[in-house]
C-alpha positions, 0 to 999 in steps of 0.5 A: 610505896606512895598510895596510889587514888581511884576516880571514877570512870564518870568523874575521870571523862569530866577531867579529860573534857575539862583538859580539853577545854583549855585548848586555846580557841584557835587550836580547839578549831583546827583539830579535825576528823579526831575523837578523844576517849577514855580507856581504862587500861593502856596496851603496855605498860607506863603508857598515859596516852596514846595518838593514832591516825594522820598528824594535821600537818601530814595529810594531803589531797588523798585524806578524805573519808577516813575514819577519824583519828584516835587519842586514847587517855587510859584512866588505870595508868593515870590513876596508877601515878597520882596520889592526890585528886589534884595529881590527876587533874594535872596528869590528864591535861599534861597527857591530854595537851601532849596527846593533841600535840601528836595531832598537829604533828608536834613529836615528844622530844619537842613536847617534852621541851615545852613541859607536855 
């Protein structure tokens, strides 16, 4: 069984803030009304992330005064799949990026079709 690392909780918030900063400028604009956080166990297992709210590309007239979006990064499972640092820094923005895919409105199978 491949050893498996642990990263702080402080340290693992940093890697997602980092993931997020390599969203391109443009896109990093247009999120609206959506709030990234760590959890650190997932609600089921094998679950690396997880979106919920309104993609971008579904809202219409009706969405105003709604709580924000969500996309949850979940730090145990993460951690659960990676041997090395480097692992982990990798696993956080695939999940991060493919996370804020699910914002814009982007589904898995073509996330998975560009490597998210």
């Amino acid at each position: 069984m491949a050893s498996v690392i642990w990263v702080s909780r402080e340290k693992f918030e940093q890697l997602v803030a980092e993931a997020l900063d390599t969203i391109p400028p443009e896109l990093a604009r247009a999120m609206s009304n959506v709030v990234v956080t760590v959890v650190d166990e997932a609600p089921e297992p094998d679950l690396l992330g997880l979106y919920t709210g309104v993609p971008l590309t579904e809202r219409g007239d009706w969405y105003s005064a709604v709580l924000p979006d969500c996309i949850e990064i979940y730090r145990d499972a993460i951690c659960e799949i990676c041997e090395t640092e480097e692992d982990v820094i990798r696993e956080v923005r695939i999940t991060v990026i493919h996370e804020v895919g699910h914002h814009f409105g982007i589904d898995d199978a073509r996330l998975h079709e560009l490597g998210w």
